[in-house]
C-alpha positions in Angstrom: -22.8 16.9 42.5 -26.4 18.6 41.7 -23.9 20.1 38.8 -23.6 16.9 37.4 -26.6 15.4 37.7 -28.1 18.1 36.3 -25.9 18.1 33.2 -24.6 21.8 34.2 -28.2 22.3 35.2 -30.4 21.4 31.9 -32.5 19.5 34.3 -34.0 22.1 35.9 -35.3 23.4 32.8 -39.0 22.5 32.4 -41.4 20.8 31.0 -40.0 17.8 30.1 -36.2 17.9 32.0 -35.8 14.4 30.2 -36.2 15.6 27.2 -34.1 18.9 27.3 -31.5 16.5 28.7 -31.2 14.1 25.9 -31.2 17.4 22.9 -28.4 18.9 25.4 -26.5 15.5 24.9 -26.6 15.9 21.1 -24.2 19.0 20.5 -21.7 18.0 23.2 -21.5 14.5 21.4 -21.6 16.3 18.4 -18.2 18.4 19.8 -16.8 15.4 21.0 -17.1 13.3 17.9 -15.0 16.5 16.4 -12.3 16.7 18.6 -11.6 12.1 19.1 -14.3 10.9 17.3 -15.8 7.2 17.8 -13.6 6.3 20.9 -13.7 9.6 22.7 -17.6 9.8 23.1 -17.6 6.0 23.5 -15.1 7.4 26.7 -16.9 10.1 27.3 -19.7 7.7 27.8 -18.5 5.3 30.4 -17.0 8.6 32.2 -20.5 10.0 31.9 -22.3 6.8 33.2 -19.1 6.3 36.3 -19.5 10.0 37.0 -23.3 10.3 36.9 -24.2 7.1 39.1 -22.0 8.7 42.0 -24.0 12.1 41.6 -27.2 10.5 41.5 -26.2 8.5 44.9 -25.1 11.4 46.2 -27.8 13.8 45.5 -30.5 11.3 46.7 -29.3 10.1 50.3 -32.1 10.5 52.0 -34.9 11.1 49.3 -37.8 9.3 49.0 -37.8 9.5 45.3 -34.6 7.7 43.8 -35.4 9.5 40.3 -36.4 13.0 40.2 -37.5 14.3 37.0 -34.5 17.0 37.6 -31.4 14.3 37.5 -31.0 14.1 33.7 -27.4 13.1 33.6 -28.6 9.8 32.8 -30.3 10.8 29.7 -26.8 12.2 28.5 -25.1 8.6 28.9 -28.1 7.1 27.2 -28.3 9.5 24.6 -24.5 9.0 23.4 -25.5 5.1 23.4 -28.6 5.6 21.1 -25.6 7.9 18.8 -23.0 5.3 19.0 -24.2 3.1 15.5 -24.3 7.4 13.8 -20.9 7.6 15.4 -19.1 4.7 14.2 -20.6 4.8 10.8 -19.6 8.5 10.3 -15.8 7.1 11.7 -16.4 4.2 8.8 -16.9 5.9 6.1 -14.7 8.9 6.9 -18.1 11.8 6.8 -18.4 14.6 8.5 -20.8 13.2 11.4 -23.7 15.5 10.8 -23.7 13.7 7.0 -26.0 11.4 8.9 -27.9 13.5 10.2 -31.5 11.0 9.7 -29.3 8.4 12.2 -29.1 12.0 14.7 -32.6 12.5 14.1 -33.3 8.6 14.7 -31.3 8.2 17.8 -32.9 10.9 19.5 -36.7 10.3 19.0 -36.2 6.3 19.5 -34.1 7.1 22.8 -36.8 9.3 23.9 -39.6 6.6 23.0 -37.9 3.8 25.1 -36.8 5.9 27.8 -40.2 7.5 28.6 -42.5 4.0 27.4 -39.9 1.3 29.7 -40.2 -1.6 27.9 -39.0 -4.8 29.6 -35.6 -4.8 30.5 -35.7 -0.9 30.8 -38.8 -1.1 32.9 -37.0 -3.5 34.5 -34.0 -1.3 35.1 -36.1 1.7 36.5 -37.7 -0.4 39.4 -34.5 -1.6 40.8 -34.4 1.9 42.7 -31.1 3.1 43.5 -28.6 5.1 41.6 -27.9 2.2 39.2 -31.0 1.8 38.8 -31.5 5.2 37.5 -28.2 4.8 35.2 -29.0 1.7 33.6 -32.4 2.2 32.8 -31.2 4.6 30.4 -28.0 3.0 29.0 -30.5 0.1 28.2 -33.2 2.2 26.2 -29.8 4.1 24.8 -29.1 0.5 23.3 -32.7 -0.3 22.0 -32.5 2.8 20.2 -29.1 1.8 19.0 -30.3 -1.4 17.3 -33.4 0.4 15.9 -31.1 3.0 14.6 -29.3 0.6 13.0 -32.5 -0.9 11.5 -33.6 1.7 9.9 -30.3 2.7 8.7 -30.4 -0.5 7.1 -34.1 0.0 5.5 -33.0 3.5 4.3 -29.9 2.2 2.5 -32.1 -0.6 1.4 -30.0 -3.2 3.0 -32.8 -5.0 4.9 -35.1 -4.6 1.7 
């Protein structure tokens, strides 16, 4: 289980596990968006997010701390959220994903932003304690960064000028 939580162990890597967490996320969703595209990291995702509350559960019975700095599987599932609007536009417009590379670049720092600042409902999230807790804080910053994504795709392509 400390496998998974660790994403194959990127959490251990320091400083910042969070952080090496979410960049690890980027070329495995980049590989999976090449082998199914939209629906298989949107798949991958929810299997990510099933698979990575039971490890967290698991690898915390009896801890103190319900989120160790170490248990970054939860930045993988976020991550792939914050990618999904780069994902589905690259599907869209038949591209080769890394054509939108600015929406990579996007989704990453944004994720990063909401997941470390925890503004309300992700905040919110984070002190329910608990595995879930831990999951969903993440796969709600990984949908904040989603929107903004999309904003500033919009801006960029001068849609929301």
């Amino acid at each position: 289980m400390k496998l998974i939580a660790t994403f194959f162990y990127v959490g251990l890597l320091r400083p910042a596990p969070g952080t090496w967490g979410s960049l690890a996320a980027l070329p495995v969703a980049y590989a999976l968006l090449l082998a199914g595209g939209f629906w298989l990291l949107l798949a991958a995702t929810v299997a990510v997010f099933v698979l990575g509350w039971i490890a967290t559960d698991r690898v915390t019975a009896g801890m103190v701390n319900h989120d160790p700095s170490w248990i970054v599987i939860d930045e993988v599932a976020g991550q792939w959220i914050a990618l999904f609007p780069v994902a589905y536009g690259a599907a869209m417009m038949s591209v080769e994903p890394w054509r939108l590379w600015p929406g990579w670049i996007s989704a990453f720092v944004v994720f990063r932003l909401f997941d470390i600042w925890k503004p309300g409902p992700v905040g919110w999230a984070d002190r329910q304690g608990g595995a879930m807790g831990v999951m969903l804080d993440d796969a709600i910053a990984g949908v904040f960064a989603a929107v903004v994504t999309i904003l500033l795709a919009g801006l960029a392509h001068g849609v929301l000028m």
